[in-house]
N, C-alpha and C positions, 0 to 999 in steps of 0.2 A: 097687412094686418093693421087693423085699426085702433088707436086706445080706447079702453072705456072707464067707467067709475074706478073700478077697482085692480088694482096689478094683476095681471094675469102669465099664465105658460101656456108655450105650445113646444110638443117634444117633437123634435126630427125621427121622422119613419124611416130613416135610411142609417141611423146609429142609435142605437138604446144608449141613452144616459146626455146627447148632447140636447140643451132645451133653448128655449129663446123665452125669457122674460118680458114682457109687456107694461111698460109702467105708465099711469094716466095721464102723465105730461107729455109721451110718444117715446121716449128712451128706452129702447129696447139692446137686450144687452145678453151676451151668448153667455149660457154655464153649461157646465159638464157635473153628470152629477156620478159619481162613483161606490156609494154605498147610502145607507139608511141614513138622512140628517145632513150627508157632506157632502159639498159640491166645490167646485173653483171657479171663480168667472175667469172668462175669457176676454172679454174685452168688446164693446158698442157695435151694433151694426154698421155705423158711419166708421168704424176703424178697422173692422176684420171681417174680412168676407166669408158666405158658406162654408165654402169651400176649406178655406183656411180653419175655420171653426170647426168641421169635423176631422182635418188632420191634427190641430191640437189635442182635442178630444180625444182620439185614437191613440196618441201616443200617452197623453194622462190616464187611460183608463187599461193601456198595455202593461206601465209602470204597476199600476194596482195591480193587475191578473200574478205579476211577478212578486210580488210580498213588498214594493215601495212603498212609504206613503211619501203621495205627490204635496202633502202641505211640508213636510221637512222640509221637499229641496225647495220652497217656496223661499220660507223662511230662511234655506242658509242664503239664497239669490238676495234676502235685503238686509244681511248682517252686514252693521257698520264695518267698514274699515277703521282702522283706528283716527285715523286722518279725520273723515266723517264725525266718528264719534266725539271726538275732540271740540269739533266746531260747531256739529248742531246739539250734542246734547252736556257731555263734560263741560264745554268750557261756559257755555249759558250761567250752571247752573257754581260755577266753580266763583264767579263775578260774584255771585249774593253770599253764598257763604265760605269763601276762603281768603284770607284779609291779604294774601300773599298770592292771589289767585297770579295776575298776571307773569311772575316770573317764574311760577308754575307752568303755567301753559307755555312758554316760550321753552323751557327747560323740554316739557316732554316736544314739543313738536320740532327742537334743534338738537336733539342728544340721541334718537331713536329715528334715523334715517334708514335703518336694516327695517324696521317693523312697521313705519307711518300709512305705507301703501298696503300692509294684509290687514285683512278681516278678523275682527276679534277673537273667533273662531280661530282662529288657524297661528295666532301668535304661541308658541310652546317653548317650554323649560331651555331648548336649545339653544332655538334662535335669541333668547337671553341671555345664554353663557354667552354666543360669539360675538355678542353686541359686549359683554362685559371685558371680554380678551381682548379687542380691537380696542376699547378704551384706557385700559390698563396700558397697553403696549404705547397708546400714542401718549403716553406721561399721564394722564388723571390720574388721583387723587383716589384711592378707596372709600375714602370718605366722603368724596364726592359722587363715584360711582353710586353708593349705597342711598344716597342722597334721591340719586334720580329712579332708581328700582322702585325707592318707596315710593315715588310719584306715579309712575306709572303702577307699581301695584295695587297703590290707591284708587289711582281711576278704576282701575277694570274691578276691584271691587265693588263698587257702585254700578259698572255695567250689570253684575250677578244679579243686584241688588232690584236693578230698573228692570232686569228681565230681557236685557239684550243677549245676553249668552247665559247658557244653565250652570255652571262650573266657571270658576279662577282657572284659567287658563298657567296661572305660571305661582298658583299659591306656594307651591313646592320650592320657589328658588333663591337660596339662601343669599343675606346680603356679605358681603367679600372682609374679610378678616383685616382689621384693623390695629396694629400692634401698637399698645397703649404704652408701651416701656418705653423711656428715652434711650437712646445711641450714647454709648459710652465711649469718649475719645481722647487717646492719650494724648498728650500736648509733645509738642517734638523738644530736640536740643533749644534751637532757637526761642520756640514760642515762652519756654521756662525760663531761659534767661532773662526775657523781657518782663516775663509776670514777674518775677524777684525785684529787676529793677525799678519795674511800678510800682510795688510794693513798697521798697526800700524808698526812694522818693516820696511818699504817701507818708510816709513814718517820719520823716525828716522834716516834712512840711508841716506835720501837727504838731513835732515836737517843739518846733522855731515860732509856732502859732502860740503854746502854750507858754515860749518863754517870756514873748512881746506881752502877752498877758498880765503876767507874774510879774513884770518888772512896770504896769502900769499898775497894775493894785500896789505895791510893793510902795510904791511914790504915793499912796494915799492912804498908807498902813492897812490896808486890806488883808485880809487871810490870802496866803496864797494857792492858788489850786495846786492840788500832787501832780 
């Protein structure tokens, strides 16, 4: 087949719906077309043989016959990883406007080793609790914990946002309870004794302060302090 002016098709006789695109620069390039308007390419004649082009075909257009649509599992095959999303799209955009960007992105890509390798998609409410139990446990802070939830829940807000995943994956999951009261602690035999006799030394010393005072005003008929 040759190029001409204008891009053209020519459909395969041997499977209704796989076609070969013809474009005026010579690039010819397999699709499968599956219903009215929708098609998937397949991939260049220099990269995927007939052959191979109509067992693709056959198996995307089986998917249809069964109620799939072949563009979902498209789109879940190029859902970021969180990893990915991090580096080509969060953290680009996190540089211009988050003035604390970088120990952000160091936060999420060293605190969230259970979740860095799945796909946005696939991160859930759970796999957030266990990631929050394992951190609890090894000594953090709640308030640290909650620190870093919000970070990551922040991004993947903006993932909804950009249109990387349709739904907040973990909008549901609440940050960890932070008990704002101070610890009340009696003080033992020993530690009393010592507070009194700091005490009592403190008192001795301002009284002895006040007297050197008094006996210098005293020498210069000064009023003297109570």
């Amino acid at each position: 087949m040759s190029p001409a002016e204008r891009p053209y098709e020519v459909r395969d006789t041997r499977l209704k719906g796989l076609l070969l695109r013809v474009q005026p620069s010579g690039v010819m390039t397999w699709y499968v077309e599956y219903g009215r308007g929708k098609r998937i390419g397949l991939g260049r004649v220099d990269a995927i043989k007939s052959t191979k082009a109509r067992d693709e075909a056959k198996k995307i257009l089986s998917d249809v016959y069964a109620g799939k649509d072949p563009m979902a599992a498209r789109r879940a095959e190029r859902t970021h990883t969180l990893r990915s999303y991090l580096d080509d799209v969060y953290g680009p955009w996190a540089e211009n406007n988050i003035r604390t960007h970088k120990k952000t992105l160091q936060r999420l890509g060293r605190h969230f080793p259970e979740l860095i390798g799945k796909k946005l998609k696939d991160i859930n409410p759970w796999l957030v609790e266990k990631w929050r139990m394992r951190r609890l446990k090894e000594g953090a802070k709640p308030s640290t914990v909650n620190r870093d939830l919000d970070d990551l829940k922040s991004c993947l807000h903006k993932a909804v946002l950009w249109g990387h995943i349709e739904t907040h994956p973990i909008q549901s999951v609440k940050r960890s309870r932070v008990d704002s009261m101070p610890v009340v602690r009696f003080l033992s035999d020993e530690e009393r004794v010592r507070l009194f006799q700091a005490l009592s030394a403190r008192e001795n010393r301002i009284c002895a302060e006040r007297a050197r005072a008094n006996q210098w005003r005293a020498a210069r008929n000064y009023d003297r302090l109570p």
